[in-house]
Structure formats: structure tokens, C-alpha cells
Z-matrix of the N, CA and C atoms (Angstrom, degrees):
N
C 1 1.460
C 2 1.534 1 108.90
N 3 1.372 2 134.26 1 129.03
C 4 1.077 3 155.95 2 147.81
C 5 1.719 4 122.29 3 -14.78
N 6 1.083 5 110.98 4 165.27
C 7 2.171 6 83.01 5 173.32
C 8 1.828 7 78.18 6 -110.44
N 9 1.397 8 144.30 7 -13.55
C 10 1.032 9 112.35 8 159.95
C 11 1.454 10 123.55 9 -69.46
N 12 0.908 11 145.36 10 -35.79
C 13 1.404 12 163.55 11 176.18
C 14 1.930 13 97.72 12 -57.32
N 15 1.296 14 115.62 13 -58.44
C 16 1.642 15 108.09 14 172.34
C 17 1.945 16 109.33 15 -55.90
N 18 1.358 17 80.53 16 -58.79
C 19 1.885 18 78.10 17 161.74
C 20 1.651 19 136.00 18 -40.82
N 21 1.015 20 89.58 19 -60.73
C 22 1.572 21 97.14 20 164.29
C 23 1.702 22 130.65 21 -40.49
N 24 1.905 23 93.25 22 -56.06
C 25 1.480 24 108.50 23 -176.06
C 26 1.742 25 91.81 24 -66.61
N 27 1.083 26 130.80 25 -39.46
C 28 1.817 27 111.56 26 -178.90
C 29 1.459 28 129.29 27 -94.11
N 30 1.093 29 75.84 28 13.32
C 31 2.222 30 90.53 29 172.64
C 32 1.276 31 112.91 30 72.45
N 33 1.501 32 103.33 31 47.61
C 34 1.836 33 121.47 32 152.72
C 35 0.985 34 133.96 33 -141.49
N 36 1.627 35 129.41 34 162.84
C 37 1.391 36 134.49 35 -155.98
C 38 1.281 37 94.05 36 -150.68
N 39 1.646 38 103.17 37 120.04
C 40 1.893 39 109.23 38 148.71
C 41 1.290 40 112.88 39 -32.80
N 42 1.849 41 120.30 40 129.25
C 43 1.068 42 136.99 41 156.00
C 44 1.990 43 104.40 42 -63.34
N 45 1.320 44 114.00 43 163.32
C 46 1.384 45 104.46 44 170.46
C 47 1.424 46 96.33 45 -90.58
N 48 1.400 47 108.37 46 146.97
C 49 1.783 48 124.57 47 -166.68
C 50 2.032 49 90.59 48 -67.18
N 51 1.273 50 88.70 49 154.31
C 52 1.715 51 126.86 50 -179.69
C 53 1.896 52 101.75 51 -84.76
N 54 1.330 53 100.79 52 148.42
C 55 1.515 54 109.22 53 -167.22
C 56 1.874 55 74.54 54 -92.83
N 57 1.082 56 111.08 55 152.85
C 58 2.066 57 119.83 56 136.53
C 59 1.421 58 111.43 57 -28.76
N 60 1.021 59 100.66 58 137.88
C 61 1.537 60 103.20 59 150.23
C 62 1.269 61 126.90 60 -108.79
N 63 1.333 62 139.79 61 -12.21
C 64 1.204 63 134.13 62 143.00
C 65 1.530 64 119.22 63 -94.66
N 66 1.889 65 105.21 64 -130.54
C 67 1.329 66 103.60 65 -173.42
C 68 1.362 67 81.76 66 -119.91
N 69 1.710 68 114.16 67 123.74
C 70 1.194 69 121.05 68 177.98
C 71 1.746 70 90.95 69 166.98
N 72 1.639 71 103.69 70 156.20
C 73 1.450 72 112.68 71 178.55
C 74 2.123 73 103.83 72 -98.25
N 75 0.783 74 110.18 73 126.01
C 76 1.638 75 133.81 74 152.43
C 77 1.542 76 101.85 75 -27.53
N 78 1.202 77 131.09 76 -43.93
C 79 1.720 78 135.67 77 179.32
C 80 1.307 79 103.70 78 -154.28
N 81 1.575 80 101.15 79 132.25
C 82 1.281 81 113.39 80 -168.05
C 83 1.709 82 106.07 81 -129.02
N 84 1.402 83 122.76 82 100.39
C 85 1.105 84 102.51 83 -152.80
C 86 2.307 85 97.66 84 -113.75
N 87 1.372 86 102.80 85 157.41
C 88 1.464 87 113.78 86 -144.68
C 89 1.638 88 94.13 87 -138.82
N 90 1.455 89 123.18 88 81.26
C 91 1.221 90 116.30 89 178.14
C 92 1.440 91 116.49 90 76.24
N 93 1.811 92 122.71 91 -112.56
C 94 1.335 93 103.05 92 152.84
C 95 1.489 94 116.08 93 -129.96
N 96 1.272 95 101.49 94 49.56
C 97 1.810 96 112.55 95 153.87
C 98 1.401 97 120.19 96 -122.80
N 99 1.054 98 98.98 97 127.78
C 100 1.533 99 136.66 98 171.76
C 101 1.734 100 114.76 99 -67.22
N 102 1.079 101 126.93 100 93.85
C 103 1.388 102 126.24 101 -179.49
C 104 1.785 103 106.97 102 -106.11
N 105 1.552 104 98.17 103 114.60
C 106 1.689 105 105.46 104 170.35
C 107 1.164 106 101.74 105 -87.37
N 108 1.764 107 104.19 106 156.87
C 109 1.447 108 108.76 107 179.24
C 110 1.838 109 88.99 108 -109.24
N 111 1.264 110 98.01 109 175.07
C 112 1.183 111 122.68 110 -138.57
C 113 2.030 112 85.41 111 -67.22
N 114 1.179 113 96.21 112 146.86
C 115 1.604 114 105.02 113 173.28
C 116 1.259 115 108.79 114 -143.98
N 117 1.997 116 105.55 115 140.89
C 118 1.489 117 118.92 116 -168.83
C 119 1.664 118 98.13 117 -103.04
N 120 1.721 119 83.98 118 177.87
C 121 1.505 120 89.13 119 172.29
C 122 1.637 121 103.04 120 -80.87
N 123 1.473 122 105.98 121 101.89
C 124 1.456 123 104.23 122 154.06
C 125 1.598 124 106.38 123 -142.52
N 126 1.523 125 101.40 124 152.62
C 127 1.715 126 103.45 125 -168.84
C 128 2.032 127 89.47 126 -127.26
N 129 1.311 128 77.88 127 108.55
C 130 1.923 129 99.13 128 161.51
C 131 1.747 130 93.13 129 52.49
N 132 1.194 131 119.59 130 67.75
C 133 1.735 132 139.64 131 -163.95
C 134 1.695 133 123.77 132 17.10
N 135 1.401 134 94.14 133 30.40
C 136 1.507 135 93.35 134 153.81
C 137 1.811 136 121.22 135 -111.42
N 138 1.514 137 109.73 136 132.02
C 139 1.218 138 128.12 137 -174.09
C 140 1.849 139 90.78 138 -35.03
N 141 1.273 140 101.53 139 161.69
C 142 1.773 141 108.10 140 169.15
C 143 1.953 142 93.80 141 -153.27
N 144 1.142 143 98.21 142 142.29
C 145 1.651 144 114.63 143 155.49
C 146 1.694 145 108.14 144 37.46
N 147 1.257 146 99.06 145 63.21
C 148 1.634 147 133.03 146 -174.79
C 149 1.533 148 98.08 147 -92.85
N 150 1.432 149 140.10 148 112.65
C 151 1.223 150 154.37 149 168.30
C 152 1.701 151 119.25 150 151.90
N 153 1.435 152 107.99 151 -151.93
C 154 1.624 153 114.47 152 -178.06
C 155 1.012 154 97.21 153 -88.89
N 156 1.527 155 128.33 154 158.49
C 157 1.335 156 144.86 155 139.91
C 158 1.642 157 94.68 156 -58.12
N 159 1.277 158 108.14 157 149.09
C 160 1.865 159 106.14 158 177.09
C 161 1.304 160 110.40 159 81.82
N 162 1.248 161 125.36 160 -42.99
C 163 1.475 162 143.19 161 164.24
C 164 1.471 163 149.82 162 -25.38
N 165 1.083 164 58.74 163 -121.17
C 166 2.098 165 97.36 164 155.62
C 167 1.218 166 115.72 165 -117.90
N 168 1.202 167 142.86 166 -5.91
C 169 1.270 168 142.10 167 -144.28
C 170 1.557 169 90.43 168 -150.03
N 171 1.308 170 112.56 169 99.07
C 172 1.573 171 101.40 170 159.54
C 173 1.619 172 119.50 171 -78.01
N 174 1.137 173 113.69 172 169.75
C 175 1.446 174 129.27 173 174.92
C 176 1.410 175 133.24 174 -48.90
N 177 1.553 176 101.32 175 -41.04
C 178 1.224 177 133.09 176 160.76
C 179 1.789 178 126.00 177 -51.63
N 180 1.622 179 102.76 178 -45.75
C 181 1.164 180 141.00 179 150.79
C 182 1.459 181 132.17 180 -33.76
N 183 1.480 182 90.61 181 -56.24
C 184 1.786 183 117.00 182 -171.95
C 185 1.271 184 105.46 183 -95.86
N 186 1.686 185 116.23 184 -5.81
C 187 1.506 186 116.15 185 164.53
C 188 1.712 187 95.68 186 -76.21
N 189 1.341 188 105.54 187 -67.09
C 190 1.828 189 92.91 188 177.75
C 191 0.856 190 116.83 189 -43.42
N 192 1.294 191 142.24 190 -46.86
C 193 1.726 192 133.57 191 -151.03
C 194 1.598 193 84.60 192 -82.34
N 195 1.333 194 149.11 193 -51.89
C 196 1.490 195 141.64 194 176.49
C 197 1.232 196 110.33 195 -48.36
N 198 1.292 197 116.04 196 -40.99
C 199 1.842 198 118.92 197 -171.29
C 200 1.879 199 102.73 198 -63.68
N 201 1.862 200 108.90 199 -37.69
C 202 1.006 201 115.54 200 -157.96
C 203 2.053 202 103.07 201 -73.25
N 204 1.302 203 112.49 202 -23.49
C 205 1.407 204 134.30 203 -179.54
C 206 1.520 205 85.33 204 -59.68
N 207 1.608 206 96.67 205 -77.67
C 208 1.591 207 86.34 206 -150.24
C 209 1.628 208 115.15 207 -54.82
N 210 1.102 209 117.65 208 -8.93
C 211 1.750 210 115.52 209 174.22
C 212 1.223 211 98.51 210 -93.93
N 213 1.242 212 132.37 211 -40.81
C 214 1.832 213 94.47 212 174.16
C 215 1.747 214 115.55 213 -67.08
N 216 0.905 215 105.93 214 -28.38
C 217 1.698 216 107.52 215 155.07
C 218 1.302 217 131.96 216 -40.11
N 219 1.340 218 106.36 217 -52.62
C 220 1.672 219 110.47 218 166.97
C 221 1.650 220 94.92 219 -67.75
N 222 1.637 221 130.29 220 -59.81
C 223 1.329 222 120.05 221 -154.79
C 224 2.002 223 111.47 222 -45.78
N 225 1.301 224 87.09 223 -43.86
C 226 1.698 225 100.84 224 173.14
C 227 1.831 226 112.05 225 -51.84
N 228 1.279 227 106.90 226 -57.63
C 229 1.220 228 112.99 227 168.04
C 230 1.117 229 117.58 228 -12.50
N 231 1.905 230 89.91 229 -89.26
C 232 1.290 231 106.85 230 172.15
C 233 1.551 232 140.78 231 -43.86
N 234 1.237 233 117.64 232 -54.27
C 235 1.489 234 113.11 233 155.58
C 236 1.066 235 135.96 234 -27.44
N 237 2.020 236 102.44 235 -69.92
C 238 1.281 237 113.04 236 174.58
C 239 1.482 238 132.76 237 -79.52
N 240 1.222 239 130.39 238 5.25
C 241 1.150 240 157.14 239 -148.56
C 242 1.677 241 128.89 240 -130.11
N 243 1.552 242 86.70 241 -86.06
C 244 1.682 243 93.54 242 170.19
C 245 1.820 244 79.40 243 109.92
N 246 1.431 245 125.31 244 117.80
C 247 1.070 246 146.87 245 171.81
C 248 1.479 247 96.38 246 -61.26
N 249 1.595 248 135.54 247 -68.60
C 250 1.553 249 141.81 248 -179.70
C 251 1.621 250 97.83 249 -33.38
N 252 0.997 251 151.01 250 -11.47
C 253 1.626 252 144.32 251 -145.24
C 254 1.757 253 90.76 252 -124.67
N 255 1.250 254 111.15 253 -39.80
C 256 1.233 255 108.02 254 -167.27
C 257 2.011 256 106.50 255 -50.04
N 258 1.136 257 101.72 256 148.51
C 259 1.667 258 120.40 257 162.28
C 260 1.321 259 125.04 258 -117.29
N 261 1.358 260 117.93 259 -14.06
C 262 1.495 261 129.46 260 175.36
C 263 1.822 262 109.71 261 159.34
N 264 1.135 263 95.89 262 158.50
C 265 1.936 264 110.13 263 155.21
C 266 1.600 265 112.11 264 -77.46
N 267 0.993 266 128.50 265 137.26
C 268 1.129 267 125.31 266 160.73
C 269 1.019 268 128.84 267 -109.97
N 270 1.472 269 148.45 268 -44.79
C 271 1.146 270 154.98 269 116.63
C 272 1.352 271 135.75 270 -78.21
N 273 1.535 272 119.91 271 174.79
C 274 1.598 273 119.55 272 166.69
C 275 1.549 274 92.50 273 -179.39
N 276 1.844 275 89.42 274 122.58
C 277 1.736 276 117.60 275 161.42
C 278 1.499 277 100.10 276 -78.34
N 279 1.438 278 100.07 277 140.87
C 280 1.739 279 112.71 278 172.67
C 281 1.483 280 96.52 279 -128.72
N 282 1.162 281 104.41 280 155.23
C 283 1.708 282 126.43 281 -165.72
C 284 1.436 283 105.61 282 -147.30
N 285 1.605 284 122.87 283 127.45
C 286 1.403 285 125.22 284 160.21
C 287 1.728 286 115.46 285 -137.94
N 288 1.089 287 94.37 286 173.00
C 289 1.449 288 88.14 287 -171.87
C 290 2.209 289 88.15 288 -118.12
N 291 1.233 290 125.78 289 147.51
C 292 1.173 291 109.95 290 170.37
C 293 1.656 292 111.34 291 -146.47
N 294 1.384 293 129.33 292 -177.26
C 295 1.323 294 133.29 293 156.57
C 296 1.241 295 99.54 294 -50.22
N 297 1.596 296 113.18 295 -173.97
C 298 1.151 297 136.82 296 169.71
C 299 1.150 298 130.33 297 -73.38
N 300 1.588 299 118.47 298 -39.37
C 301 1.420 300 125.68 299 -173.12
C 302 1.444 301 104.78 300 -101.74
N 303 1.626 302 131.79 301 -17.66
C 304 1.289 303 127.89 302 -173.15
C 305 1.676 304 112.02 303 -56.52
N 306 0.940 305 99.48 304 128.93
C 307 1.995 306 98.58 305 167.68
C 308 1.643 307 117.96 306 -128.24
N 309 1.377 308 133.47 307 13.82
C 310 1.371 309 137.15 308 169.74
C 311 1.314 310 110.93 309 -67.95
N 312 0.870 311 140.42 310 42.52
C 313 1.723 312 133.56 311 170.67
C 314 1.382 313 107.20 312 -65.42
N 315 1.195 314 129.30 313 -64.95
C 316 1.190 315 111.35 314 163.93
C 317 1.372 316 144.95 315 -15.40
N 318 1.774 317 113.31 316 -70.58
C 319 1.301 318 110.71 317 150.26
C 320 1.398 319 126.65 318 -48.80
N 321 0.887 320 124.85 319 -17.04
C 322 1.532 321 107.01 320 -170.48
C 323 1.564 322 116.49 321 -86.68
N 324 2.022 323 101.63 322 -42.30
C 325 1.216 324 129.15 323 150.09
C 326 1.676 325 109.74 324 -26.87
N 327 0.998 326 116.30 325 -62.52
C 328 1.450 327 104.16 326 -159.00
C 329 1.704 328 114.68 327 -82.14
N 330 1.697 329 115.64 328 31.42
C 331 1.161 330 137.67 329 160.09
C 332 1.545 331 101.15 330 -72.72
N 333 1.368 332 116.48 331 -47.48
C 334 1.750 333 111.77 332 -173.03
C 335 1.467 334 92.21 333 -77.05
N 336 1.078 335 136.47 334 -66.89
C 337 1.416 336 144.54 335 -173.67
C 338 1.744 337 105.90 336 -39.12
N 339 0.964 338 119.73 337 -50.19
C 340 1.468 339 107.52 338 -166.64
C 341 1.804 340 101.56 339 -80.60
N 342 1.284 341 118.02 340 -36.61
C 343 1.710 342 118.76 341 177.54
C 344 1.671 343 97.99 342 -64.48
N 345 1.040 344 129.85 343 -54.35
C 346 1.871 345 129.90 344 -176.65
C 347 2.066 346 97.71 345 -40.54
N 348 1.293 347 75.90 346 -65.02
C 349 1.777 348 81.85 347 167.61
C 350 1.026 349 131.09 348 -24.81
N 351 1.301 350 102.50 349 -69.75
C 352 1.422 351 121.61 350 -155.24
C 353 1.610 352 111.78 351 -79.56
N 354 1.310 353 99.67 352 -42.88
C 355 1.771 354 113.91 353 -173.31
C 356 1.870 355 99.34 354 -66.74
N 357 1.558 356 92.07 355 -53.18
C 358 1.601 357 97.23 356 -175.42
C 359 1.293 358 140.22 357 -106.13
N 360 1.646 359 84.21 358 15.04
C 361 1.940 360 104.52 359 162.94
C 362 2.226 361 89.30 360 55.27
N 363 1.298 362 98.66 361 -140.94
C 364 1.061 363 129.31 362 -164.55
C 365 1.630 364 113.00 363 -33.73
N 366 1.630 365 92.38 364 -64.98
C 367 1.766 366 113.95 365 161.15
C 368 1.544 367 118.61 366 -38.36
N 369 1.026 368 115.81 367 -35.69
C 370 1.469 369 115.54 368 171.15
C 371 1.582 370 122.93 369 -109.03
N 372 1.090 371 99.53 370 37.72
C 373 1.808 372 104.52 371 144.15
C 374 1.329 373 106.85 372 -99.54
N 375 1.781 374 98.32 373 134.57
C 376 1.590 375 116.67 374 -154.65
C 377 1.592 376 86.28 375 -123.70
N 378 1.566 377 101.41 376 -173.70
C 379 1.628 378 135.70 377 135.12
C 380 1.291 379 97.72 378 -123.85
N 381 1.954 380 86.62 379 154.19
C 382 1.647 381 88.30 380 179.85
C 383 1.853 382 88.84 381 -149.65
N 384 1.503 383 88.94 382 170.19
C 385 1.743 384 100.03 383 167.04
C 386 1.768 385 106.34 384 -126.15
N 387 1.274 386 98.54 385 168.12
C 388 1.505 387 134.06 386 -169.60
C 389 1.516 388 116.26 387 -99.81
N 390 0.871 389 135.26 388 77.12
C 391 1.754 390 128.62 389 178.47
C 392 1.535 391 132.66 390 -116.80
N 393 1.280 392 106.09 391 114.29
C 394 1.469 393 113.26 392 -146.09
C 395 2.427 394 91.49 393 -98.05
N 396 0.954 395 78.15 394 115.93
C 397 1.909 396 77.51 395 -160.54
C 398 1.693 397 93.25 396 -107.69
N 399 1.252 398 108.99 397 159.48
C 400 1.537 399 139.08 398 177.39
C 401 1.983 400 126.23 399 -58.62
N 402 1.921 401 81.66 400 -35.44
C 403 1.263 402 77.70 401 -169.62
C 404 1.831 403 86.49 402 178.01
N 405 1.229 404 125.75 403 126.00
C 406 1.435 405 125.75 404 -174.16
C 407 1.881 406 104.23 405 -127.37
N 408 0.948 407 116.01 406 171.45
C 409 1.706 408 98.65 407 -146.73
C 410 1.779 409 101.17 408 -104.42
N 411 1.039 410 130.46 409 145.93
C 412 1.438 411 157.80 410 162.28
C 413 1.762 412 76.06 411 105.02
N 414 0.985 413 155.01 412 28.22
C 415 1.775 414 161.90 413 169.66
C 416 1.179 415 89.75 414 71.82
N 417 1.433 416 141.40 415 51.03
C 418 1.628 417 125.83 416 170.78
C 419 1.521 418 119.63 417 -86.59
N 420 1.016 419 132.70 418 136.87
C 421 1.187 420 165.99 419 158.77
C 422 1.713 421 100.08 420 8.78
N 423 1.383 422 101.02 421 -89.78
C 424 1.267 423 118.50 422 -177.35
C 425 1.655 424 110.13 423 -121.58
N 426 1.471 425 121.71 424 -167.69
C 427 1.578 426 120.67 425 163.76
C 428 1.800 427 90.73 426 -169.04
N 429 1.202 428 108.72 427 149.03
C 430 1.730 429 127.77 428 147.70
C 431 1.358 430 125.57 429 -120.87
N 432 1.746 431 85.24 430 142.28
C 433 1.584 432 101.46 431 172.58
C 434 1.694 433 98.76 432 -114.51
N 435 1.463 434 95.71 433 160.47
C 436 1.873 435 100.67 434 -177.44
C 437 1.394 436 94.48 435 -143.61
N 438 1.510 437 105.72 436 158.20
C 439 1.217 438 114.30 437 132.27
C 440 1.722 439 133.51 438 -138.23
N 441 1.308 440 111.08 439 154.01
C 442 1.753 441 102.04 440 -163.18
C 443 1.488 442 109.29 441 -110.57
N 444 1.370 443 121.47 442 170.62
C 445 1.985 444 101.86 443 165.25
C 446 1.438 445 93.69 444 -117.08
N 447 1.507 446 108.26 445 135.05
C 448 1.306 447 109.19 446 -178.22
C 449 1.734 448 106.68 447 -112.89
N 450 1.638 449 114.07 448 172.87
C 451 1.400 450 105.08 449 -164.43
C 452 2.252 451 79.21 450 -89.20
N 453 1.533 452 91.44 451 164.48
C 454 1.641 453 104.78 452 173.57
C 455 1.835 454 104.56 453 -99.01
N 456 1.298 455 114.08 454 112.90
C 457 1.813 456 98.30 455 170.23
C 458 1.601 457 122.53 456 -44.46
């Protein structure tokens, strides 16, 4: 099965991948790891779930806008990559911006965590980190960075 075809069977679809916004590559790959740069919630280049966690952004919310990361993550993957090459995820930094009193990062986090899962079964058991930031750019919600081990031809 395909990772579009696993996608499919759970009621998702690759976004089309995000240009850079500065000067820097989208996948940066290092022997046989694959390093994504950081990806927001945006679906086919419209902004998504732009505010605080606690906010504007409920929790519930910030599970989608995380779920929506980790698929432009795979979309990048995929492009730049070739899904067949993959050997696993290995990590993923998570980033949100929130109110003051909110403390669910966790839950919201485990929007990227449960899609890595789910799409890539085995391959996507990770480690990950938690990062509670000031201010993340166009005001979005959350963002992920990954990295994967891929096979070398």
C-alpha cells in the first residue's frame, strides 16, 4: 500500500508542499537523514489556525493544526524524498505559541504523533520535544520540525 493509499483509507490527503520562506531548503538531507524544516499549519497555501493556544485556538484545534504539520511533513517527504526510502522518523520538535494560563501541549502535540503513527505504523514511532515559544511567524498556532533515516541507493 502506498502512503497515499494508507492516507486515503483514514480520511487524508497530502496538502501540496509549502515554498521556504527564507533562504533555506524545505529538506535537508545528511548521509541518510532527512531533516525537514519547520512546517505550519497551512493546507495547499492558505494560512490555517493562526492565534494562541488558550486563545483563539482551542486545544481541540491545535490537535488539527499539529495533525495538519505532520502531513505537510509527509507531503515534503514525499516529494523530496520518496516515501519507499524511508526507514523510520526519528525525532520531532513541536512549537506553539499560547495564552498565559493554557498548559495542554501535550494534547495538542500528539496530533503529529498519532498521524506519524498511524500513516506509518511502525516507522513512525518517534521521540519528540515540547516548545512553548513567544511568538511563531504569520502568528500560527503551532509548527514542526522532523527528522527521518532514510535508506542511501
Amino acid at each position: 500500500m502506498t502512503l497515499k493509499d494508507k492516507l486515503n483509507q483514514l480520511g487524508y490527503k497530502l496538502p501540496n508542499v509549502s515554498t521556504p520562506g527564507g533562504s533555506y531548503v524545505s529538506v535537508n538531507i545528511r548521509e541518510n537523514i532527512a531533516y525537514i524544516a519547520i512546517q505550519f499549519p497551512i493546507l495547499n497555501e492558505e494560512y490555517k489556525f493562526q492565534g494562541r493556544l488558550g486563545n483563539e485556538i482551542s486545544t481541540d484545534d491545535g490537535y488539527k493544526a499539529m495533525e495538519l504539520c505532520a502531513l505537510n511533513v509527509l507531503a515534503q517527504v514525499d516529494k523530496k524524498v520518496g516515501v519507499e526510502k524511508l526507514v523510520g522518523l526519528n525525532h520531532f520538535d513541536a512549537y506553539f505559541q499560547s495564552g498565559e494560563n493554557w498548559d495542554e501541549s501535550p494534547k495538542v502535540v500528539n496530533g503529529a504523533s498519532d498521524l506519524f503513527v498511524k500513516v506509518l505504523e511502525e516507522k513512525g514511532q518517534h521521540s519528540r520535544a515540547i516548545f512553548g515559544v513567544e511568538k511563531l511567524p504569520q502568528n500560527f498556532s503551532v509548527g514542526l520540525t522532523s527528522s527521518f533515516t532514510i535508506k542511501i541507493n
